[in-house]
Biopython code that builds the backbone (N, CA, C, O; Angstrom):
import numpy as np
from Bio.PDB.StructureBuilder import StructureBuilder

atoms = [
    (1, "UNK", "N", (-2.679, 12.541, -5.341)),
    (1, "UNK", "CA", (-1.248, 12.421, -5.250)),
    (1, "UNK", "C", (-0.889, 11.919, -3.857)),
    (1, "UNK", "O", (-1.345, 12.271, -2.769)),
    (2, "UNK", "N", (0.134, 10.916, -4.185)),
    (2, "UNK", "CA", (0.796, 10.604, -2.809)),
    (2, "UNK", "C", (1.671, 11.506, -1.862)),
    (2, "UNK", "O", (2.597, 12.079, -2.437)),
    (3, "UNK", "N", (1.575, 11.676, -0.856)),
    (3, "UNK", "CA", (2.260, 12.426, 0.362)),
    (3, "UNK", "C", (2.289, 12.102, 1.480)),
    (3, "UNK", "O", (1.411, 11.865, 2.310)),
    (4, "UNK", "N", (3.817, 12.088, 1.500)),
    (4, "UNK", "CA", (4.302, 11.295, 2.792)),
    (4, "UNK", "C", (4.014, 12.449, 3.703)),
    (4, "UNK", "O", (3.936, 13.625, 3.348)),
    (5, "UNK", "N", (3.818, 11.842, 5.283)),
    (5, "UNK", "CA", (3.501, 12.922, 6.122)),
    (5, "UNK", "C", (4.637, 11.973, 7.547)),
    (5, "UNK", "O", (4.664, 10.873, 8.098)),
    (6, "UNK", "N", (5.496, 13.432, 7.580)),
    (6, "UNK", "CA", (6.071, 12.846, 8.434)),
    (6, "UNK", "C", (5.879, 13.984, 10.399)),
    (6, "UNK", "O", (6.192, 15.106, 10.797)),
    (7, "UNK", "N", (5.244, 12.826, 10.940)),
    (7, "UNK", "CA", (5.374, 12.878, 11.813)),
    (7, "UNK", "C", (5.909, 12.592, 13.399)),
    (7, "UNK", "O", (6.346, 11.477, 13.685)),
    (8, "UNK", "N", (5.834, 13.865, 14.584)),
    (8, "UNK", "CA", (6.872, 13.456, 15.246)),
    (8, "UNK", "C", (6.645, 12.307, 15.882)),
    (8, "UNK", "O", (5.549, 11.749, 15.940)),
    (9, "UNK", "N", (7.878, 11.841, 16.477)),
    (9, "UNK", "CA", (8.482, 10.395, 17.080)),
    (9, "UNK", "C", (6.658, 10.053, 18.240)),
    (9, "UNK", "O", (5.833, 9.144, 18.151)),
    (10, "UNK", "N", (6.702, 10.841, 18.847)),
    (10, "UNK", "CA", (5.406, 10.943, 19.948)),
    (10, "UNK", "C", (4.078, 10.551, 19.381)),
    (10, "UNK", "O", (3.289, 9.624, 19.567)),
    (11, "UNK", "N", (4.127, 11.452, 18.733)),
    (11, "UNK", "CA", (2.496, 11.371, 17.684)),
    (11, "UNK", "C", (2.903, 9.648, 16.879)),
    (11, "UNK", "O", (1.913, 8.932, 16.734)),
    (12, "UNK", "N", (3.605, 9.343, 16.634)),
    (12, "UNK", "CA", (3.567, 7.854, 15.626)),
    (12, "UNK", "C", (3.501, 6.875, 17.110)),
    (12, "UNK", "O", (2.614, 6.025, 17.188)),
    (13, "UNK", "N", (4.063, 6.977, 17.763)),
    (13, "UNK", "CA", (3.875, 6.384, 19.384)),
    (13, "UNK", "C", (2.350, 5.820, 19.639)),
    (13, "UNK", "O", (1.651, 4.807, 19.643)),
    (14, "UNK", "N", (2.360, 7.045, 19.818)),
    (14, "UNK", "CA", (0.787, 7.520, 19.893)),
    (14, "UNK", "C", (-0.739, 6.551, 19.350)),
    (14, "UNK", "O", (-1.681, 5.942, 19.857)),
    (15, "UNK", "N", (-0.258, 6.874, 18.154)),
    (15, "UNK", "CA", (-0.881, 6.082, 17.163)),
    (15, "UNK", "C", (-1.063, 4.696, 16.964)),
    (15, "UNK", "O", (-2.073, 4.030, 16.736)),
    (16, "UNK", "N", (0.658, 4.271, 17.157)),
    (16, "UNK", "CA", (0.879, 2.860, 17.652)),
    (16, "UNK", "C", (-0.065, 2.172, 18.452)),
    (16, "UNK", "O", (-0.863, 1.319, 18.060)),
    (17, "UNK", "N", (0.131, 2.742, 19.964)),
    (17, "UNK", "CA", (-0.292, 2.373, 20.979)),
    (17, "UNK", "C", (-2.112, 1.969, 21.011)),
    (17, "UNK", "O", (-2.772, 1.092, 21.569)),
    (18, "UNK", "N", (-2.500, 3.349, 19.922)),
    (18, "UNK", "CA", (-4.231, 3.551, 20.121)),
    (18, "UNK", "C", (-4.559, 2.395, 19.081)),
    (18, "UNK", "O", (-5.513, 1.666, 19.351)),
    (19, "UNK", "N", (-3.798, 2.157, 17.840)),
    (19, "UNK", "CA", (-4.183, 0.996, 16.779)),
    (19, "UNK", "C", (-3.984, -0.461, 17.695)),
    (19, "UNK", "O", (-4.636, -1.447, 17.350)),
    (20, "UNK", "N", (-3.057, -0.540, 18.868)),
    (20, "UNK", "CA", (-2.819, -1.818, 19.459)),
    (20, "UNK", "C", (-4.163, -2.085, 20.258)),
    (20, "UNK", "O", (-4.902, -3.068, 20.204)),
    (21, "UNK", "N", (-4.254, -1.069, 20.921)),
    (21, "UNK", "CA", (-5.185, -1.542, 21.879)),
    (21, "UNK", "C", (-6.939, -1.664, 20.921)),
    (21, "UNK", "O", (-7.814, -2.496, 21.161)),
    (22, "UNK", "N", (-6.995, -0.489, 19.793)),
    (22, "UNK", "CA", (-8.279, -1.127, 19.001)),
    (22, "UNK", "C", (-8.392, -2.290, 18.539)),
    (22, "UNK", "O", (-9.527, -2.687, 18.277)),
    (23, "UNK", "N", (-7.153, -3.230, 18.292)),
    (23, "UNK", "CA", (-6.999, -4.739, 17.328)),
    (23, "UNK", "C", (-7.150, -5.377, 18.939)),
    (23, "UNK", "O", (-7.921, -6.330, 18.824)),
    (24, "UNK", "N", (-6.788, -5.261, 20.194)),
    (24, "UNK", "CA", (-6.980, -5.895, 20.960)),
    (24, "UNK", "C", (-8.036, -5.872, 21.623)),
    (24, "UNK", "O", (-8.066, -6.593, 22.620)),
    (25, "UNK", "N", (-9.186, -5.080, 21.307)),
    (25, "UNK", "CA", (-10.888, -5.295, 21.810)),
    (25, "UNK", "C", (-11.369, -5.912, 20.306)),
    (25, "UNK", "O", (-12.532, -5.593, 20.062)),
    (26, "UNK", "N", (-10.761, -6.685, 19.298)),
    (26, "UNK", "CA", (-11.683, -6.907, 18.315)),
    (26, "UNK", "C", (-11.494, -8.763, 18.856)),
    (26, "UNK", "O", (-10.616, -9.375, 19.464)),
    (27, "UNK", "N", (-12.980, -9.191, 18.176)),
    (27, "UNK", "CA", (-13.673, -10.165, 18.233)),
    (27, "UNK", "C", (-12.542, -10.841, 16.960)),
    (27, "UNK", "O", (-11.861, -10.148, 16.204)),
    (28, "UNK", "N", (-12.576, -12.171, 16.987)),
    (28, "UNK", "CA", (-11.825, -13.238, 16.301)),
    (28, "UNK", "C", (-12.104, -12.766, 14.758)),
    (28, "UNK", "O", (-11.258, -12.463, 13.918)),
    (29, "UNK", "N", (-13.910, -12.793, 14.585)),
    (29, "UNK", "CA", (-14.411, -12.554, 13.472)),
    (29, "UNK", "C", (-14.527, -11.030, 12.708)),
    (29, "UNK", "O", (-14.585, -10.800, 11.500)),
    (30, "UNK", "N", (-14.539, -10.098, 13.827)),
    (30, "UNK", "CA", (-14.145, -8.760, 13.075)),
    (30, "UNK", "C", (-12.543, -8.457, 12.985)),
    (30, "UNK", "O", (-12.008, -7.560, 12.333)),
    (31, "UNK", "N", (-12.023, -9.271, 13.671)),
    (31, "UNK", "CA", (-10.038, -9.201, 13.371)),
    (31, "UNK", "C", (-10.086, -9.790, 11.515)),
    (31, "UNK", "O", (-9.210, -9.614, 10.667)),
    (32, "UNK", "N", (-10.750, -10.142, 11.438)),
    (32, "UNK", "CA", (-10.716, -11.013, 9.842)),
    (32, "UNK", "C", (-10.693, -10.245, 9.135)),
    (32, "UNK", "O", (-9.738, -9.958, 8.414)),
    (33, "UNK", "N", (-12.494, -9.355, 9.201)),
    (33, "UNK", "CA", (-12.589, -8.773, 8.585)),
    (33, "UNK", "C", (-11.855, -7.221, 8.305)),
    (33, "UNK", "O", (-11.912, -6.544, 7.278)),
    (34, "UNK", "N", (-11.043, -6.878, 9.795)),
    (34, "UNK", "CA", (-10.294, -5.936, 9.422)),
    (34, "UNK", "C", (-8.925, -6.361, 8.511)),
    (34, "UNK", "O", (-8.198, -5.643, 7.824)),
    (35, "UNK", "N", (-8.878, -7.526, 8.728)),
    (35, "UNK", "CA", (-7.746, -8.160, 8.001)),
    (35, "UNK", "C", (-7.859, -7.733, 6.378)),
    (35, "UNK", "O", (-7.094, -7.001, 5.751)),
    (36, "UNK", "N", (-8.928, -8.352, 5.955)),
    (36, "UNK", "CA", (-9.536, -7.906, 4.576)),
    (36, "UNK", "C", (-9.428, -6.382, 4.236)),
    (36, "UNK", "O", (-8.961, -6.047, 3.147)),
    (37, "UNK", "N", (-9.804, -5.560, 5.041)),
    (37, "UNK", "CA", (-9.898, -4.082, 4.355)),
    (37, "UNK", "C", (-8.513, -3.269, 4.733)),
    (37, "UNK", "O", (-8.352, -2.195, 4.152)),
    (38, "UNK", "N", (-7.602, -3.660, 5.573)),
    (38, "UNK", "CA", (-6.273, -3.683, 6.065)),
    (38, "UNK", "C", (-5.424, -3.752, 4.730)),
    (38, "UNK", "O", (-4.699, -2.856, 4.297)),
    (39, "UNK", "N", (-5.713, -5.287, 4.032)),
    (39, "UNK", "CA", (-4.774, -5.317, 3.213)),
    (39, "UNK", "C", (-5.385, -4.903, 2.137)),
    (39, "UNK", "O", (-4.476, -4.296, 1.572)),
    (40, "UNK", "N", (-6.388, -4.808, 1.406)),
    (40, "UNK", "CA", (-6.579, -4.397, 0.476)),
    (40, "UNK", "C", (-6.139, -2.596, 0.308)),
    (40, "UNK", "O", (-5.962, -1.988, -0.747)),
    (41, "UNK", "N", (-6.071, -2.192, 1.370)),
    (41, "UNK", "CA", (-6.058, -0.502, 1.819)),
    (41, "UNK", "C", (-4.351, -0.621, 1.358)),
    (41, "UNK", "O", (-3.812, 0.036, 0.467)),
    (42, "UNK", "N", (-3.825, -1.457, 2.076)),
    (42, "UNK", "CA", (-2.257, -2.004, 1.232)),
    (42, "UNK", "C", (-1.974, -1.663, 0.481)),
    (42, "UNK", "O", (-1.377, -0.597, 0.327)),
    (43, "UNK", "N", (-2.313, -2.497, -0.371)),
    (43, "UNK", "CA", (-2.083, -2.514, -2.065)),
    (43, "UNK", "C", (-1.948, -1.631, -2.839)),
    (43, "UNK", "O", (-1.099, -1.484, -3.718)),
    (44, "UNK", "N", (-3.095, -0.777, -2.433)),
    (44, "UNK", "CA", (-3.632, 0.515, -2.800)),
    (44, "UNK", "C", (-2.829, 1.387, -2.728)),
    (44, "UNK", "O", (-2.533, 2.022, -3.740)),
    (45, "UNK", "N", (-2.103, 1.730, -1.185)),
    (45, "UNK", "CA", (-0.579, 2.053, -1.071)),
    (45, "UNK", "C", (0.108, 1.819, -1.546)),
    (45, "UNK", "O", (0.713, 2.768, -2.046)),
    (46, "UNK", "N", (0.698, 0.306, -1.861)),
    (46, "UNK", "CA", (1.625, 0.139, -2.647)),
    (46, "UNK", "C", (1.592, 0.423, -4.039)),
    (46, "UNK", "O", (2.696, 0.740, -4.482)),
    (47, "UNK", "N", (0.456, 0.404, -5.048)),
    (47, "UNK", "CA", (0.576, 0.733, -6.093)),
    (47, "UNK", "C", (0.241, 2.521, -6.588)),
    (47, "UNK", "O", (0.310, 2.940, -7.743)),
    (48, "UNK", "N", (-0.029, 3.136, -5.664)),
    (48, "UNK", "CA", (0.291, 4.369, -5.447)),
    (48, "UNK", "C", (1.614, 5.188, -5.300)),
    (48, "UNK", "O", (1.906, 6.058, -6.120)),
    (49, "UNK", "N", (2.378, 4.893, -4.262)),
    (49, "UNK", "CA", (3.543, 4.603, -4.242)),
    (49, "UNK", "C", (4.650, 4.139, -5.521)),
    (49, "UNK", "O", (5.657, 4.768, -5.847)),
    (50, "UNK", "N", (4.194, 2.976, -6.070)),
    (50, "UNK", "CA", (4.985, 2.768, -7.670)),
    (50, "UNK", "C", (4.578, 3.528, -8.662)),
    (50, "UNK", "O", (5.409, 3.752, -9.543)),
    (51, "UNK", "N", (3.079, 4.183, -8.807)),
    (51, "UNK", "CA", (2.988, 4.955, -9.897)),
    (51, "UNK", "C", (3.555, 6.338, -9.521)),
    (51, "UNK", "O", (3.847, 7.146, -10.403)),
    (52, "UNK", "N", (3.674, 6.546, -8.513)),
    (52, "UNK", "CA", (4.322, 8.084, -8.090)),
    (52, "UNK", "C", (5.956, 7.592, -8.623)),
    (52, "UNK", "O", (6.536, 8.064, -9.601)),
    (53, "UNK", "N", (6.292, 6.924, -8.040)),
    (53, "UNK", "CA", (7.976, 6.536, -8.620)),
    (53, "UNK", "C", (7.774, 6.211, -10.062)),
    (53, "UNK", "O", (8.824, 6.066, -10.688)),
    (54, "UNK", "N", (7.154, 6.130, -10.436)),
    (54, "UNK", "CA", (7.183, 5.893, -12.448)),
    (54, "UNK", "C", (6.953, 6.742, -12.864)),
    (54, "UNK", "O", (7.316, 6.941, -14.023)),
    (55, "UNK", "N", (6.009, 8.004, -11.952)),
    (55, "UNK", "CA", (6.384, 9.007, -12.743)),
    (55, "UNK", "C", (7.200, 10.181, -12.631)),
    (55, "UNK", "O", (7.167, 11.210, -13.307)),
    (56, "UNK", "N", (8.294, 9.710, -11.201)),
    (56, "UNK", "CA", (9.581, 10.415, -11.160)),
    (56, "UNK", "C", (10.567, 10.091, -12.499)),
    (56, "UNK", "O", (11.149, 10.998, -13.094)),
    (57, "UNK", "N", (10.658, 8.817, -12.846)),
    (57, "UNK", "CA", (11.720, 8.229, -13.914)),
    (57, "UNK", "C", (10.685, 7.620, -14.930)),
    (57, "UNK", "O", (10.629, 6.469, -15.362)),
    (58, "UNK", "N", (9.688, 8.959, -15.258)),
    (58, "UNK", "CA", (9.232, 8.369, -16.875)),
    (58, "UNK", "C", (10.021, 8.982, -18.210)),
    (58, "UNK", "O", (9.775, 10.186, -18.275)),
    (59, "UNK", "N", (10.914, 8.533, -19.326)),
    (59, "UNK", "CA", (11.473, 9.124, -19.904)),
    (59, "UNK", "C", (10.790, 9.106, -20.980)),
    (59, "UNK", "O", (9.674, 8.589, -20.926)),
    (60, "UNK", "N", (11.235, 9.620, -22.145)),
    (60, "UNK", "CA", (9.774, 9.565, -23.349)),
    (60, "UNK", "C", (10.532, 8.627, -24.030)),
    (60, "UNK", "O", (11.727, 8.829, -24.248)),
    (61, "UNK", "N", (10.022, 7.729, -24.351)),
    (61, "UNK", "CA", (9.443, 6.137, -25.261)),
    (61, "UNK", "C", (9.257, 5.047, -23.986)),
    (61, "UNK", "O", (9.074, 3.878, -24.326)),
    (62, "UNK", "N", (9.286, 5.305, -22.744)),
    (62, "UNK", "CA", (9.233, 4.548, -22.409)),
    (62, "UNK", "C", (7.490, 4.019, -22.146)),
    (62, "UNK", "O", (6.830, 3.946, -21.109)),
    (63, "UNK", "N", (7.294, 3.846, -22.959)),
    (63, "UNK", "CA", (5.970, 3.268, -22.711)),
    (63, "UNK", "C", (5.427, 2.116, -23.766)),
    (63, "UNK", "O", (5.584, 2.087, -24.986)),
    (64, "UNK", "N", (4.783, 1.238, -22.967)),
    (64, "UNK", "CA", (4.552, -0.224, -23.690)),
    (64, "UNK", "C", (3.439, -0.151, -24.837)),
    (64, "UNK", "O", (3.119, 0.890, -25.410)),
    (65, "UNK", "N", (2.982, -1.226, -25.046)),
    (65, "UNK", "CA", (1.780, -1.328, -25.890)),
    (65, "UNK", "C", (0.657, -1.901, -25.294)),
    (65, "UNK", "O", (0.528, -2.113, -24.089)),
    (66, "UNK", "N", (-0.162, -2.148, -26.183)),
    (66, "UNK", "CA", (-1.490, -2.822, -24.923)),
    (66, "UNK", "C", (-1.020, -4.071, -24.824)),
    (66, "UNK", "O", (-0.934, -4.710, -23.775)),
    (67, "UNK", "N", (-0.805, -4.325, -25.574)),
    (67, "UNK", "CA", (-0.520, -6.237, -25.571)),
    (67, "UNK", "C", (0.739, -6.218, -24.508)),
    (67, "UNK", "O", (0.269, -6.669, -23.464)),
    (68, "UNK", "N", (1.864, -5.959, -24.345)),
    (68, "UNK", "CA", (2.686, -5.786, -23.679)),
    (68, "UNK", "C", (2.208, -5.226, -22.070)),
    (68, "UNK", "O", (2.517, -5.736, -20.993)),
    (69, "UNK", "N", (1.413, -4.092, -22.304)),
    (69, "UNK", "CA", (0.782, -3.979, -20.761)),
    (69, "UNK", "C", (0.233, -5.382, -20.237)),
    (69, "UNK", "O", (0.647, -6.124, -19.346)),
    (70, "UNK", "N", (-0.846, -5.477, -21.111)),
    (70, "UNK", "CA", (-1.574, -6.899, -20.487)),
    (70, "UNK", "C", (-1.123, -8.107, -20.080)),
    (70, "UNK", "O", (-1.678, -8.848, -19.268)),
    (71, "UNK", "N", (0.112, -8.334, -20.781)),
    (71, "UNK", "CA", (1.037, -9.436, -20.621)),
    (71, "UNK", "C", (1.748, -9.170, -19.323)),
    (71, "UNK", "O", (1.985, -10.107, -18.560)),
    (72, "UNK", "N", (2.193, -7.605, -18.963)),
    (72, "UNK", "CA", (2.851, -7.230, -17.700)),
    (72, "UNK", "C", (2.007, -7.622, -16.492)),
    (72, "UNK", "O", (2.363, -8.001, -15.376)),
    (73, "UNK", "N", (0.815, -7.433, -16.999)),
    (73, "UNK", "CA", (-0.157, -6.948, -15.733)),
    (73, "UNK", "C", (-0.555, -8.461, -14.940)),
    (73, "UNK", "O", (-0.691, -8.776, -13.757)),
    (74, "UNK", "N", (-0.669, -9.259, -16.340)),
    (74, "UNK", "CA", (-1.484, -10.743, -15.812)),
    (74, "UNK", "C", (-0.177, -11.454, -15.134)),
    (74, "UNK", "O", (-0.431, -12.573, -14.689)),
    (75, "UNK", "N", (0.583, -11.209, -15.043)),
    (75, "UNK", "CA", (2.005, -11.835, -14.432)),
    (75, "UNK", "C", (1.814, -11.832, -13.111)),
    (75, "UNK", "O", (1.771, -10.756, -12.515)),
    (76, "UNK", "N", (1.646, -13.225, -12.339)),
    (76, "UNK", "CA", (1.558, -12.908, -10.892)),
    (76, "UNK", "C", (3.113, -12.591, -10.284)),
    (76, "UNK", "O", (4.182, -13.160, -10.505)),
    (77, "UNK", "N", (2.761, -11.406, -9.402)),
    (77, "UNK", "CA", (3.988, -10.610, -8.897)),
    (77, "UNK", "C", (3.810, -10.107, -7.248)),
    (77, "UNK", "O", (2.938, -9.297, -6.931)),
    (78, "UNK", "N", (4.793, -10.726, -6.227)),
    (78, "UNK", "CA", (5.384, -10.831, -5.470)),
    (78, "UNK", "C", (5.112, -9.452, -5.084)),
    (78, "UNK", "O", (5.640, -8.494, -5.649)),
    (79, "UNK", "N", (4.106, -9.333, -3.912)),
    (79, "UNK", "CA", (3.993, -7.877, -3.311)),
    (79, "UNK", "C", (4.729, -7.365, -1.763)),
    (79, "UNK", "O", (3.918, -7.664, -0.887)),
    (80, "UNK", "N", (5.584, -6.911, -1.335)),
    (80, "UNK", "CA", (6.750, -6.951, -0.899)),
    (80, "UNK", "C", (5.413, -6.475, 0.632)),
    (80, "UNK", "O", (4.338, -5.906, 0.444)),
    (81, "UNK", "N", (5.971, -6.941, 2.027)),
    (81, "UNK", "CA", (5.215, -6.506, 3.224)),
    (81, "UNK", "C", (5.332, -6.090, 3.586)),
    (81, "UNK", "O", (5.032, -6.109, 4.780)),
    (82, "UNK", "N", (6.192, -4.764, 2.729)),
    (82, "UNK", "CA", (6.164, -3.314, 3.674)),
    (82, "UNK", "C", (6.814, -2.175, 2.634)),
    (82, "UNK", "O", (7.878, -2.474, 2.092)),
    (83, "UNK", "N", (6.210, -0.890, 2.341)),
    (83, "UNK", "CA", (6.288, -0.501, 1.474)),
    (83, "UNK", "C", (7.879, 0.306, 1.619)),
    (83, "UNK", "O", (8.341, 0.937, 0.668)),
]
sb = StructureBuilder()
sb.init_structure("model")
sb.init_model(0)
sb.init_chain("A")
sb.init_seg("    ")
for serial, (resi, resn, name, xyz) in enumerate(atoms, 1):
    if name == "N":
        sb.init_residue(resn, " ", resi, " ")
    sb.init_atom(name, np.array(xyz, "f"), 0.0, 1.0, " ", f" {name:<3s}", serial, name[0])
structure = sb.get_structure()
């Protein structure tokens, strides 16, 4: 399950600061590759995030069929850059 963790103003600072300066000792070629596992780690968020909200507002019938899933799913769709 998803859970937001909210922390204080200092500690996210914090964090900021220590993720800036790790992306700023990386090599051209490991910036890439953090690029790659960065965004894929994304996604992952983001579609975590939407299934937690689908299943705040799931009402009963609302659910598709397979053919209708599959048709949803293969639809290329616009992944927003920030959740």
């Amino acid at each position: 399950m998803l859970k937001e963790t909210i922390l204080p103003l200092e500690t996210m600072q914090s964090l900021r600061n220590r993720a800036h300066h790790l992306l700023n000792g990386l090599t051209d070629d490991q910036l890439l590759v953090m690029w790659d596992v960065m965004r894929t780690h994304y996604y992952d968020l983001y579609m975590l995030s939407a299934i937690e909200a689908a299943k705040e507002t799931f009402q009963p019938g609302d659910m598709l069929t397979r053919d209708e899933a599959i048709a949803l799913l293969t639809q290329p769709t616009e992944i927003p850059e920030s959740l």
